[in-house]
C-alpha positions as CSV (number, residue, x, y, z in Angstrom):
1,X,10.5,-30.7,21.7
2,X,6.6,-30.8,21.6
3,X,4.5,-32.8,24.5
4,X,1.6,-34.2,23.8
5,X,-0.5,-32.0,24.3
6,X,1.0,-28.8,22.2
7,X,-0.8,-28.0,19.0
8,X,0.5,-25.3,16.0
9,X,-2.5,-23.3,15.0
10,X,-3.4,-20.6,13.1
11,X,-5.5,-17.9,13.8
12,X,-6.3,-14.8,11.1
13,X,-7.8,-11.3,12.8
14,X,-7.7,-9.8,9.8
15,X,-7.3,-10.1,5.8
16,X,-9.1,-13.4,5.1
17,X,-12.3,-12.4,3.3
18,X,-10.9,-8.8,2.7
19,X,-7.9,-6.4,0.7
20,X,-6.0,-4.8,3.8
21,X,-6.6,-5.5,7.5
22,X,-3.0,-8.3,7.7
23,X,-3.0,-10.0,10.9
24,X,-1.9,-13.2,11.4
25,X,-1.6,-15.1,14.7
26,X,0.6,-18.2,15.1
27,X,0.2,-19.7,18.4
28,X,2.1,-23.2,20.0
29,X,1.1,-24.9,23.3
30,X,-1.5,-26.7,24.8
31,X,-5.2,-24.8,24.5
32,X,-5.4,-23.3,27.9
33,X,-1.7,-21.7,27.6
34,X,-0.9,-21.2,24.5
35,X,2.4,-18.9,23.5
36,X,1.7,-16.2,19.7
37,X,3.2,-14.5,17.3
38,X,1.3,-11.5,15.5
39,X,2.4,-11.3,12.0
40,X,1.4,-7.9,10.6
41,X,-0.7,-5.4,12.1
42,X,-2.7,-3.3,9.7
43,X,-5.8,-0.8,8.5
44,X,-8.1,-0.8,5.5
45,X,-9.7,2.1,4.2
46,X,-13.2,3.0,4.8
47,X,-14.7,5.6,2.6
48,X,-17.4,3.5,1.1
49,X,-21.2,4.7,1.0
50,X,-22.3,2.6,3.5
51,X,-19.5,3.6,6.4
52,X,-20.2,7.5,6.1
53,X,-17.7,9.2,8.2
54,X,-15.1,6.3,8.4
55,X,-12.0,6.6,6.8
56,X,-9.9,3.8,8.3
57,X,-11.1,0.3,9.5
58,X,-8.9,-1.6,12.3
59,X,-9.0,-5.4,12.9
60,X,-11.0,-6.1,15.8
61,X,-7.9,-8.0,18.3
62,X,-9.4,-8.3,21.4
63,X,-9.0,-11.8,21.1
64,X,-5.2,-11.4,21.5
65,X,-5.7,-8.5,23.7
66,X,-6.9,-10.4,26.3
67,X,-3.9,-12.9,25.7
68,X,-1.3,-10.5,25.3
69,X,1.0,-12.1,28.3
70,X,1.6,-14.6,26.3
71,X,2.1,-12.8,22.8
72,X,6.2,-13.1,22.4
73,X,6.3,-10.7,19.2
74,X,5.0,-8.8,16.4
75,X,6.7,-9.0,12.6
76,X,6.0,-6.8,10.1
77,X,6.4,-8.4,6.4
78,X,6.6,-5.0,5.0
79,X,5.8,-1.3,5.5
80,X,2.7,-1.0,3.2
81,X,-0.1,0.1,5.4
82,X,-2.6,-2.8,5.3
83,X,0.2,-4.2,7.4
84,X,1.5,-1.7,9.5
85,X,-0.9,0.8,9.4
86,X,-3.2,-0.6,12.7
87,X,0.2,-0.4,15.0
88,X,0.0,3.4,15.9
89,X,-3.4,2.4,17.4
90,X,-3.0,-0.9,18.6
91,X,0.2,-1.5,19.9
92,X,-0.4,0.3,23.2
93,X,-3.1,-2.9,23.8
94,X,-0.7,-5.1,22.9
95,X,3.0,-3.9,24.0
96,X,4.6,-6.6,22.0
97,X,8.5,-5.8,20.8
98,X,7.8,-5.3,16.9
99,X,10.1,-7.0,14.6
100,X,10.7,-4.9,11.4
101,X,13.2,-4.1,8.9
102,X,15.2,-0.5,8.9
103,X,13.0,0.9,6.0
104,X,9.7,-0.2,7.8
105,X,10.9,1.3,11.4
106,X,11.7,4.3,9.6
107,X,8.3,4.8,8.7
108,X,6.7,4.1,11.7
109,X,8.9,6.4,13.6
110,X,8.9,9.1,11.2
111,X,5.0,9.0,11.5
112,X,5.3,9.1,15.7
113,X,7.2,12.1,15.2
114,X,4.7,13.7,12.8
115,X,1.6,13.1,14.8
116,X,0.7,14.2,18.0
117,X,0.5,11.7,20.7
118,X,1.6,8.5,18.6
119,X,3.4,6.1,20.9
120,X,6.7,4.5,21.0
121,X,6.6,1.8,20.1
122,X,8.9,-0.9,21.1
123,X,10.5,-1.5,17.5
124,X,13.5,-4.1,17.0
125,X,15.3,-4.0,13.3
126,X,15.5,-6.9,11.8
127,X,17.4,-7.5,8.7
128,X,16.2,-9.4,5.3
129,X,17.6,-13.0,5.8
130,X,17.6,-12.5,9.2
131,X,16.6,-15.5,11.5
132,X,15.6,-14.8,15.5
133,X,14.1,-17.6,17.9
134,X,11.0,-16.2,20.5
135,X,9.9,-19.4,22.6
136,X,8.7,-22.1,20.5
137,X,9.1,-20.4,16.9
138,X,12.5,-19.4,15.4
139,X,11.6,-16.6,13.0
140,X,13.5,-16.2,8.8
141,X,13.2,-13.1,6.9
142,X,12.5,-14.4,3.0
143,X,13.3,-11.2,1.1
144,X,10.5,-11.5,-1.8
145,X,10.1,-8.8,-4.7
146,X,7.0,-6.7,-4.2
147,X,6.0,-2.7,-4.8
148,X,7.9,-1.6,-1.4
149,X,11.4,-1.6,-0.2
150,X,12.4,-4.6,1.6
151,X,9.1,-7.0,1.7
152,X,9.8,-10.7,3.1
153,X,8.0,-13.6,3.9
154,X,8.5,-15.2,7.3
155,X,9.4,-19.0,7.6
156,X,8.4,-19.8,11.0
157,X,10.1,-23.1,12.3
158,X,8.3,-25.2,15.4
159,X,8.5,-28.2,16.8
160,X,5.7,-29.4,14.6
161,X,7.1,-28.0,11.3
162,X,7.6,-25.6,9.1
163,X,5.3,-22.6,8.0
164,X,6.0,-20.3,5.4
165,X,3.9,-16.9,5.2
166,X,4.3,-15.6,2.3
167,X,3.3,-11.8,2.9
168,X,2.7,-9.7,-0.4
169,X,5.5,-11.1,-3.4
170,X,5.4,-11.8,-6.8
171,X,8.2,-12.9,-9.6
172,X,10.4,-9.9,-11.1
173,X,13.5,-10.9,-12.3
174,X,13.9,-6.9,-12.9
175,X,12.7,-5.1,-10.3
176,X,13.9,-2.2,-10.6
177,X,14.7,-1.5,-6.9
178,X,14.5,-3.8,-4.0
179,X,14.8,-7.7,-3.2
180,X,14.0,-10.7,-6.0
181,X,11.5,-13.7,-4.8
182,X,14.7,-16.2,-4.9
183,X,13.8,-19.5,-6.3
184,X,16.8,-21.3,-4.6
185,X,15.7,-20.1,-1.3
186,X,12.3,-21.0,-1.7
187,X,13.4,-24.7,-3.3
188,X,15.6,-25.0,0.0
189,X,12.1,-24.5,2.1
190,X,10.7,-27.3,0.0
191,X,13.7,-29.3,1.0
192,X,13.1,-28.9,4.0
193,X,9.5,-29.6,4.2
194,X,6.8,-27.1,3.9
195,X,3.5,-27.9,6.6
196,X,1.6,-25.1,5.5
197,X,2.0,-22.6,2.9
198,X,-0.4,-18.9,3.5
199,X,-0.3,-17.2,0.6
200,X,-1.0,-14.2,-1.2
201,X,-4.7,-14.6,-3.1
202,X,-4.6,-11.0,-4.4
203,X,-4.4,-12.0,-8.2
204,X,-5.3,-15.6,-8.5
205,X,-7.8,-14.6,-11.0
206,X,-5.6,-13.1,-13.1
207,X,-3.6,-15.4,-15.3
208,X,0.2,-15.6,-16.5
209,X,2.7,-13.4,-15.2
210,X,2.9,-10.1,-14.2
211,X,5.2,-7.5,-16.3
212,X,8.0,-6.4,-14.8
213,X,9.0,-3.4,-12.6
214,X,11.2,-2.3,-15.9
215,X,9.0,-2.2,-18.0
216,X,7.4,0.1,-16.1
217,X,10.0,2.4,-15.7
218,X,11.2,2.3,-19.5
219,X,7.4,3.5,-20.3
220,X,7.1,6.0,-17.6
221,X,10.3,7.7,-18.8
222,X,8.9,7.8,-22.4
223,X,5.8,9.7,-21.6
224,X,8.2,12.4,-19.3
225,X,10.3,12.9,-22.1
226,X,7.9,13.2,-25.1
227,X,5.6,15.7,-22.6
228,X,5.2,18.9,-24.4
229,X,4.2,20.7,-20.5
230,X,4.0,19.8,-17.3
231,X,3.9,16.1,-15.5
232,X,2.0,14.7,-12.6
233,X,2.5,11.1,-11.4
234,X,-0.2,10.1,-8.8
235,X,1.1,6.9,-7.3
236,X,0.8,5.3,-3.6
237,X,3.3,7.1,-1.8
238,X,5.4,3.4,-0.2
239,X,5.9,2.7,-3.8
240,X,9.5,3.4,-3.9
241,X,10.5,2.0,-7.1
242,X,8.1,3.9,-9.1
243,X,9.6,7.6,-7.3
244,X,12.8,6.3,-8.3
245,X,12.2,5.8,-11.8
246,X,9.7,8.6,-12.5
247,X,12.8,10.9,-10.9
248,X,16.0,9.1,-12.9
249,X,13.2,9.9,-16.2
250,X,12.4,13.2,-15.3
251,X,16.4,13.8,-14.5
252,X,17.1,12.5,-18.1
253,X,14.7,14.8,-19.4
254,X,15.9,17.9,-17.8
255,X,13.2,18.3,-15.6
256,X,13.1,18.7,-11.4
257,X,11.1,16.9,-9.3
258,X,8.5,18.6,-7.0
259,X,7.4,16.0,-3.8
260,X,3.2,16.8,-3.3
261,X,1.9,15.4,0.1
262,X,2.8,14.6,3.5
263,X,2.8,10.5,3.0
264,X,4.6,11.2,0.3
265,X,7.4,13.7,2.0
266,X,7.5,10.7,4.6
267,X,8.4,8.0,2.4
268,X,10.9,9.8,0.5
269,X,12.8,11.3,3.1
270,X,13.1,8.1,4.6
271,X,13.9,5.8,1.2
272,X,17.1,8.8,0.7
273,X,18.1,7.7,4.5
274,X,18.1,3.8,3.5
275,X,20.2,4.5,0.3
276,X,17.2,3.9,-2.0
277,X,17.5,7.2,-3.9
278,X,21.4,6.9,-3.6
279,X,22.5,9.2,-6.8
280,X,20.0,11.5,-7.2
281,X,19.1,15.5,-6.5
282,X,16.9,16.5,-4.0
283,X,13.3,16.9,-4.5
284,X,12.0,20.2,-4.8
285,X,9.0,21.4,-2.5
286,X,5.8,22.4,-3.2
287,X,6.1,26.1,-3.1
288,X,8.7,26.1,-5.8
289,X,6.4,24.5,-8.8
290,X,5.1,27.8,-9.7
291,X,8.5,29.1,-10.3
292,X,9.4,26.5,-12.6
293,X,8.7,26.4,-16.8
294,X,5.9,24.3,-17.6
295,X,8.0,21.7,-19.6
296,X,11.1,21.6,-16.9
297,X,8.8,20.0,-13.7
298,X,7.8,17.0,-12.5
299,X,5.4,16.6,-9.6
300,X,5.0,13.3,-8.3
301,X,2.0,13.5,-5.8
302,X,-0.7,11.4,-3.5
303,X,-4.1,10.6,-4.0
304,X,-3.8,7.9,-6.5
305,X,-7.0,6.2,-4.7
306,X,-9.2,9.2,-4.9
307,X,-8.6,10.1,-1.2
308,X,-10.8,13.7,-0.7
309,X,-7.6,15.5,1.3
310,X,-4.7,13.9,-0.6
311,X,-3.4,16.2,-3.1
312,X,-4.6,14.9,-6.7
313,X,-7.9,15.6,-5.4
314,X,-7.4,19.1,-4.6
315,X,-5.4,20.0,-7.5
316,X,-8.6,18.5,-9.8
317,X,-10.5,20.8,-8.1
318,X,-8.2,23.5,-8.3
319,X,-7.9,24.0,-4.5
320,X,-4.3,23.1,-3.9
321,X,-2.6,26.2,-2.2
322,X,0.7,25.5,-4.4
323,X,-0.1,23.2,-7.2
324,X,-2.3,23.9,-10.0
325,X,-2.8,22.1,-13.8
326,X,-3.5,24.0,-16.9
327,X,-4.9,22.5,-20.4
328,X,-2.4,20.3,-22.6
329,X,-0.8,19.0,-18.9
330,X,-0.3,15.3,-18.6
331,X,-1.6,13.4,-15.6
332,X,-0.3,9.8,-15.2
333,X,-1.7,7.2,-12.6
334,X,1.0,4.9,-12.3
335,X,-1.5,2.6,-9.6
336,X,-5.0,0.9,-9.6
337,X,-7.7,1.8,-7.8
338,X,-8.2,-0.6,-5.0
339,X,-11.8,-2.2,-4.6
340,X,-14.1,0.6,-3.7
341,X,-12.3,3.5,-4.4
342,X,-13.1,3.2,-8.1
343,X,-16.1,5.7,-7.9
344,X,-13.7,8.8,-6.3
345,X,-10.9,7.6,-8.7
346,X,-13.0,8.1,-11.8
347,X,-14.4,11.6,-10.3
348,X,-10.8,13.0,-10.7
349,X,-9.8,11.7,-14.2
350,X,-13.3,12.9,-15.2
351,X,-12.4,16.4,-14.0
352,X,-9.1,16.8,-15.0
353,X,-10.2,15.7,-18.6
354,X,-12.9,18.1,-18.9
355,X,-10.2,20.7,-17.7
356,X,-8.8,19.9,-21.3
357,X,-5.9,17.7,-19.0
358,X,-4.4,14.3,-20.3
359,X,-4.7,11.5,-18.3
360,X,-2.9,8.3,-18.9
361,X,-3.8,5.4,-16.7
362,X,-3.0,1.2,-16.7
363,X,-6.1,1.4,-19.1
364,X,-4.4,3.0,-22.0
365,X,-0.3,2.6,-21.0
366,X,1.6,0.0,-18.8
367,X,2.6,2.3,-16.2
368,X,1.5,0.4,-13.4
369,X,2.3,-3.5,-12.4
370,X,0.7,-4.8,-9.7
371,X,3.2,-6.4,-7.0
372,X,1.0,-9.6,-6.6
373,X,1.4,-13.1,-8.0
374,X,-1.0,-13.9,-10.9
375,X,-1.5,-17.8,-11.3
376,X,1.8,-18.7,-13.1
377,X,4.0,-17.1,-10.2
378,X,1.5,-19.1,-7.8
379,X,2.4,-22.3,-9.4
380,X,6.2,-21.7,-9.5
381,X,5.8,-20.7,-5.9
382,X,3.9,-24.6,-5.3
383,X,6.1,-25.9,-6.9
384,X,9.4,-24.6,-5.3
385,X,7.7,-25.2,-1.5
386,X,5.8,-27.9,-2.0
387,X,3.6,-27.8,1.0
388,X,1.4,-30.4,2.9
389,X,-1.2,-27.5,3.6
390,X,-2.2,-24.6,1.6
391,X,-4.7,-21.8,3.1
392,X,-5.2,-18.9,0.8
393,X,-4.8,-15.4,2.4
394,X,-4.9,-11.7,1.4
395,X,-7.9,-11.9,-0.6
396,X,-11.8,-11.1,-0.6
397,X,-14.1,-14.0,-0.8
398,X,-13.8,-14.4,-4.4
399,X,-10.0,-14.6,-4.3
400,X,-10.0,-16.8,-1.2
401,X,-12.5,-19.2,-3.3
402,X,-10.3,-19.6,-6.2
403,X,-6.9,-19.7,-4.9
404,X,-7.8,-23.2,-2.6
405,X,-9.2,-24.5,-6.3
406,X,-6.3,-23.6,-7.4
407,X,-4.8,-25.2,-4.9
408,X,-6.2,-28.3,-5.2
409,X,-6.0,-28.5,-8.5
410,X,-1.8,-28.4,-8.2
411,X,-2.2,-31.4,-6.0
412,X,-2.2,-29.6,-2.3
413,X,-3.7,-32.7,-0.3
414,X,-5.2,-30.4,2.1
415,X,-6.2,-26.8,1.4
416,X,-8.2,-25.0,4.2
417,X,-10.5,-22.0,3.8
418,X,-10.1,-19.9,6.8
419,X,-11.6,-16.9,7.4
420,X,-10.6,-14.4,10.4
421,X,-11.6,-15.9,13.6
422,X,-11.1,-19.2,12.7
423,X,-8.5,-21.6,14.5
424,X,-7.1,-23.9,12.4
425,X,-4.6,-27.1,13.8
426,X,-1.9,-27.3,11.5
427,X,-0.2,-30.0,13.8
428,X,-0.5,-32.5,14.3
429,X,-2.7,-34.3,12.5
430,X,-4.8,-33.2,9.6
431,X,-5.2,-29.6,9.1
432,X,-8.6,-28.7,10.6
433,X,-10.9,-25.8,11.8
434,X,-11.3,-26.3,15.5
435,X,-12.5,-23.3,17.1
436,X,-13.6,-19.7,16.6
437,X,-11.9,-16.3,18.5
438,X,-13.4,-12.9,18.4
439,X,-12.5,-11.0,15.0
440,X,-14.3,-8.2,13.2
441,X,-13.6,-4.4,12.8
442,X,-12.8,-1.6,14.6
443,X,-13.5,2.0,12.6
444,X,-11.5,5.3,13.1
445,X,-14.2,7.9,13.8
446,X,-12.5,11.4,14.4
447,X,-10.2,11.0,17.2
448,X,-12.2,8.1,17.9
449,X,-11.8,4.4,17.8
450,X,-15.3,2.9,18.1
451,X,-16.6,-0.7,17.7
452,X,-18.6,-1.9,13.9
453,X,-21.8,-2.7,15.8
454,X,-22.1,1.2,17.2
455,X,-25.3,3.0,16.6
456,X,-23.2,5.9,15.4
457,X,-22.6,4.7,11.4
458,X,-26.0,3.1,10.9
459,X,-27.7,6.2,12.2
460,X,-25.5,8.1,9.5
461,X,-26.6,5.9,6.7
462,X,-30.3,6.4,7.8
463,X,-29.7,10.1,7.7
464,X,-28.5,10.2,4.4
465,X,-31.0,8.3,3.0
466,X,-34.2,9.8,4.9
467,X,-33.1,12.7,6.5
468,X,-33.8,15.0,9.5
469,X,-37.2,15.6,11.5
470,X,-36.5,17.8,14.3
471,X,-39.7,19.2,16.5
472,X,-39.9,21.1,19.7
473,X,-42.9,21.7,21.6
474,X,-43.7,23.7,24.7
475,X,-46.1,23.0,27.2
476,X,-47.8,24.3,30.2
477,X,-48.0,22.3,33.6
478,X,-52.1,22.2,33.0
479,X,-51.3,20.4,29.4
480,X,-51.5,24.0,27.6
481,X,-49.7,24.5,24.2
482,X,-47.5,27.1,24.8
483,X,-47.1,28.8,21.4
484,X,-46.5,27.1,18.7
485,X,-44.2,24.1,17.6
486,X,-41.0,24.7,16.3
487,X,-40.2,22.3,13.3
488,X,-36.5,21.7,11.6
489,X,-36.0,19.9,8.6
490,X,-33.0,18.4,7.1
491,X,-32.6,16.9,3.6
492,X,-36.0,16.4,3.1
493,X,-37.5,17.8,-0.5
494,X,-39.1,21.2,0.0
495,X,-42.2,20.9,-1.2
496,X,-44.4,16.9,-1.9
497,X,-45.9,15.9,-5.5
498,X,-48.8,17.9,-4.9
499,X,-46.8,21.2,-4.1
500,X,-47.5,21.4,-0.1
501,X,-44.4,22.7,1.9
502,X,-43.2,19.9,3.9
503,X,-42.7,22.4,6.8
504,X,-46.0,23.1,6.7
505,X,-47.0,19.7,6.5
506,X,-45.4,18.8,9.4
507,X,-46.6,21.7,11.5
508,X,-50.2,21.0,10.7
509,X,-49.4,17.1,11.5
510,X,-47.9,18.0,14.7
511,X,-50.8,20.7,16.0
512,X,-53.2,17.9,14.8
513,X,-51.3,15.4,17.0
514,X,-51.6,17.9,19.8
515,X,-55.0,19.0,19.7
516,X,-56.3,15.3,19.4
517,X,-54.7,14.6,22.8
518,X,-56.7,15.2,26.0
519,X,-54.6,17.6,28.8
520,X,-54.2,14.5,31.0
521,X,-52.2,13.2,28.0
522,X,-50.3,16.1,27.4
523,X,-48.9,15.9,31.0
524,X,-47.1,13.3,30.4
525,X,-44.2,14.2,28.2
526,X,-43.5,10.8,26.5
527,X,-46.5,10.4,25.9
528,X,-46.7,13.7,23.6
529,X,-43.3,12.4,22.1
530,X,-44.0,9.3,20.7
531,X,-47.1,10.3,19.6
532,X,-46.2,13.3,17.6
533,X,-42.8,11.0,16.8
534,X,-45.3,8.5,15.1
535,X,-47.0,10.8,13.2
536,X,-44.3,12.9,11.4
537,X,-42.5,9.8,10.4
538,X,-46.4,8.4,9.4
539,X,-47.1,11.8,7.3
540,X,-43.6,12.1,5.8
541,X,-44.0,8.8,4.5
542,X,-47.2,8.8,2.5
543,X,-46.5,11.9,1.0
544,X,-42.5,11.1,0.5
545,X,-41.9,7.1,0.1
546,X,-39.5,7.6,2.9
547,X,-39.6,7.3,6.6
548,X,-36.9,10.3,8.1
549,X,-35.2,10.4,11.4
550,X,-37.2,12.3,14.0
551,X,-36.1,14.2,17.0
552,X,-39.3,15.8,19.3
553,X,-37.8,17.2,22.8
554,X,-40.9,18.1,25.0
555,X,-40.2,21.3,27.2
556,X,-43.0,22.1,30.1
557,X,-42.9,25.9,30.5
């Protein structure tokens, strides 16, 4: 039973306001002592122009960090990594038992035992349909269909109501492989009275229905078995489904499969454990494509998203050690580039085409469905749980936006648009903002985990945008020059409009500098610095339009 004073909130850290970064807090309890669940626990993928360097992004959960005594759980929805993909990093903060399902722990054990120094982390399997009770919340595993083995939203049951999370779903009465989004189970939610609905935003722009898992396979096994050479299917390596049918097609047409990356190798070995590539041979490995005819293989690789490292990459560039592509080879991305990865994407289908290669992607063939709701799968999914509150989730501002007009316009009485950080009281009374936590990113820097308002990243983009100024200059105790300056440059142009060497330019900038300082001045090494600092950066400009970095390191001889 609830006292007066216990409220039901609900607190995003990441995911609202941005594709990838899931997590979800749920707490119960009065303000000062309040007891949470973590729902999901992942990454998003750095990459862009403007975070040189970073290749993963973290949710910032300090905030529950500093609450962790009274954090009872974390559940994993499913095993994609913008909801698991944080836990290797954060769960030592945390030391929450995970709840996951057998396909999801096999993931995140398989990668403990593939990367140095990876924890163990406290993982508890936890089956679809499942319910478990943790303090004030009892816990149900909704299998929904999605592009991963054994996805589920989470009904979480309080004292003040019922909250459905719906994780990543959509409708696919064929899926191909993998759970169905069931209507009666949903309708029996709605029975029971839905508080709050958080939902998937990802396609609300998108209208209708999405095509089914099926259709993609029936397509995908057309294009195998009319190939006149060789096939490559780049598609995210969690997508189970889509290995299974691109390996029952390339079965049917007499062809082996060849596995190409270590995601990939991951995910596989771990579907054939959970019996979701029951029935079919074992995937060849890398080193044996070159052995095979050019019409009797099938590589199914990484890199889908344009990642530099993964292997689609280095085959367009012809620097994979085992796989290579000749002319009349047919490339299929069976994915969509996520938001920002467009640019790296379109590098490699520009390559392999000019390497005489065809590419077939979602542009000119359906071999890729997406595995979120578009808006008539949103309004079957209203209509089945009928909630009191709807706050849109998974989604970028734009997607956020549309889904609570959406919303509204089904006839939600109260739609909330969070974003992370904010606390919003689902019970009792109305829905409402009430309070703000700490949220932002963390980014993946090397070995490094460092905080978003580091000097390190901005310091990058400056670099790359103005380059280097580097100057060392020796003087004597008296104030003497001692020889003459040393002067670095890095990507500056070599020479200005006029034709003048910046090297040159900058030496004769920094002896004037020098010479128009009295020896007092020159004693004092700061002094010299910021002077000669000033004036590089002063010259550079008016003969370049751009201010670079500069480095001067005085050294008294």
């Amino acid at each position: 039973m609830a006292s007066a004073n216990d409220e039901l909130v609900f607190a995003p850290l990441g995911g609202l306001g941005e594709i990838g970064m899931n997590a979800a807090l749920y707490g119960f309890g009065p303000e000062q002592n309040r007891q949470w669940i973590l729902v999901d626990c992942g990454m998003g993928f750095g990459g862009e122009e403007h975070l040189p360097g970073i290749d993963v992004v973290y949710p910032d959960l300090r905030f529950i960090e500093e609450e962790r005594h009274n954090l009872l759980g974390i559940f994993i929805t499913h095993a994609h990594e913008d909801h698991i993909g944080a836990l290797v990093e954060m769960w030592p903060r945390l030391r929450a038992p995970v709840y996951a399902t057998r396909f999801a722990t096999g993931l995140l054990e398989t990668r403990r035992l593939s990367e140095p120094g990876a924890p163990k982390i406290d993982l508890k399997e936890i089956k679809p349909g499942q319910r478990i009770k943790l303090g004030p919340f009892d816990i149900e595993y909704v299998p929904v269909a999605h592009s991963i083995p054994e996805s589920n939203a989470v009904a979480i049951r309080t004292p003040h109501g019922l909250v459905v999370h719906t994780g990543d779903w959509k409708l696919d009465p064929t899926p191909y492989l993998g759970s169905l989004t069931s209507e009666e189970t949903f309708r029996a939610l709605g029975d029971e009275g839905v508080l709050a609905l958080i939902c998937d935003s990802t396609n609300v722009v998108r209208e209708g229905t999405s095509p089914s898992e099926a259709d993609v396979a029936s397509h995908l096994a057309e294009l195998i078995k009319t190939a006149p050479h060789r096939v490559a299917v780049t598609t995210f390596a969690s997508n189970v489904a889509r290995i299974r049918s691109v390996a029952e097609a390339a079965r049917e047409a007499g062809r082996e499969v060849v596995v190409v990356g270590r995601a990939m190798d991951r995910v596989a070995d771990v579907a054939r454990e959970c019996g979701f590539l029951e029935g079919l041979p074992d995937f060849r490995t890398p080193d044996n494509y070159g052995y095979l005819p050019r019409d009797k293989v099938v590589a199914i690789l990484t890199g889908s998203q344009g990642e530099p490292r993964a292997a689609m990459a280095r085959i367009a560039q012809d620097e994979h050690p085992d796989i290579a592509l000749s002319k009349g080879d047919r490339v299929i991305f069976s994915s969509r580039a996520i938001p920002g990865n467009e640019k790296a994407v379109g590098a490699i289908i520009n390559s392999l085409i000019e390497q005489g290669i065809e590419v077939i992607t979602d542009r000119n063939g359906l071999v890729h469905v997406s595995g979120h709701p578009r808006r008539g799968e949103l309004a079957q999914m209203y209509q089945w749980t009928r909630p009191r509150i709807a706050i849109p989730a998974h989604g970028e501002a734009l997607h956020l936006e549309e889904h609570a007009r959406f919303a509204r316009g089904l006839g939600v009485s109260e739609v909330i648009r969070a974003r992370n950080g904010n606390v919003v009281r689902l019970a009792p009374g109305p829905a409402e903002v009430i309070d703000t936590v700490p949220a932002g990113r963390l980014y993946r820097d090397g070995n490094l985990v460092i905080q978003a308002n580091e000097r390190a990243v901005p310091e990058r983009r400056k670099l790359s945008f103005a380059g280097l100024v580097s100057a060392a200059i020796a003087l004597e105790e008296d104030g003497e020059i001692a020889g003459d300056p040393i002067i670095e440059t890095m990507g500056l142009p070599s020479k200005t409009r006029s034709g003048e060497s910046f090297d040159e330019l900058i030496a004769d900038t920094v002896s004037e500098v020098l010479d128009g300082l009295s020896k007092a001045k020159r004693r004092d090494s700061d002094t010299v610095e910021n002077a000669v600092k000033r004036a590089i950066r002063a010259k550079v400009n008016e003969a370049w339009g751009k201010k670079p970095a500069c480095h001067v390191l005085v050294v008294e001889v």
